[in-house]
C-alpha positions, 0 to 999 in steps of 0.5 A: 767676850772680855778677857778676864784676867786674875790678879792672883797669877800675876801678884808675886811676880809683880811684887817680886820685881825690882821697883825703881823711882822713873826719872825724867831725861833731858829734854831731847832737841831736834832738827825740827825746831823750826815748826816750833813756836808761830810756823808750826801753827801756822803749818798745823792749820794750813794742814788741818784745813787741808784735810778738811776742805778737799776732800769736800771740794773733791766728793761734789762732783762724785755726788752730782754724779750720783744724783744724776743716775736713774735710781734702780728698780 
């Protein structure tokens, strides 16, 4: 079941509360910076295709396996 929630509790809270204007900070560097710009793509899709192969390249031999086996009766 979806909780249902009723705005009548929460209003005179909410319209209570100390409203504010957010502002953005500065922009925060890090040590990282060299995977920024064309080696951290590289990095990502080097990663990616990772991710995605080997697990591919690692499953045929479980599937050989499987098909290999007599089927249950």
């Amino acid at each position: 079941m979806v909780p249902r929630y009723d705005l009548a509790l929460v209003a005179p809270q909410m319209l209570r509360a100390q409203k504010g204007v957010a502002k953005l900070g500065a922009e925060a560097s890090t040590a990282l910076d060299l995977f920024s710009g064309l080696v951290g793509t590289i990095f990502f899709w080097t990663v990616l295709a990772l991710v995605v192969v080997l697990p591919l390249v690692d499953r045929r031999p479980i599937v050989a396996e499987a098909c290999d086996r007599e089927p249950k009766t």
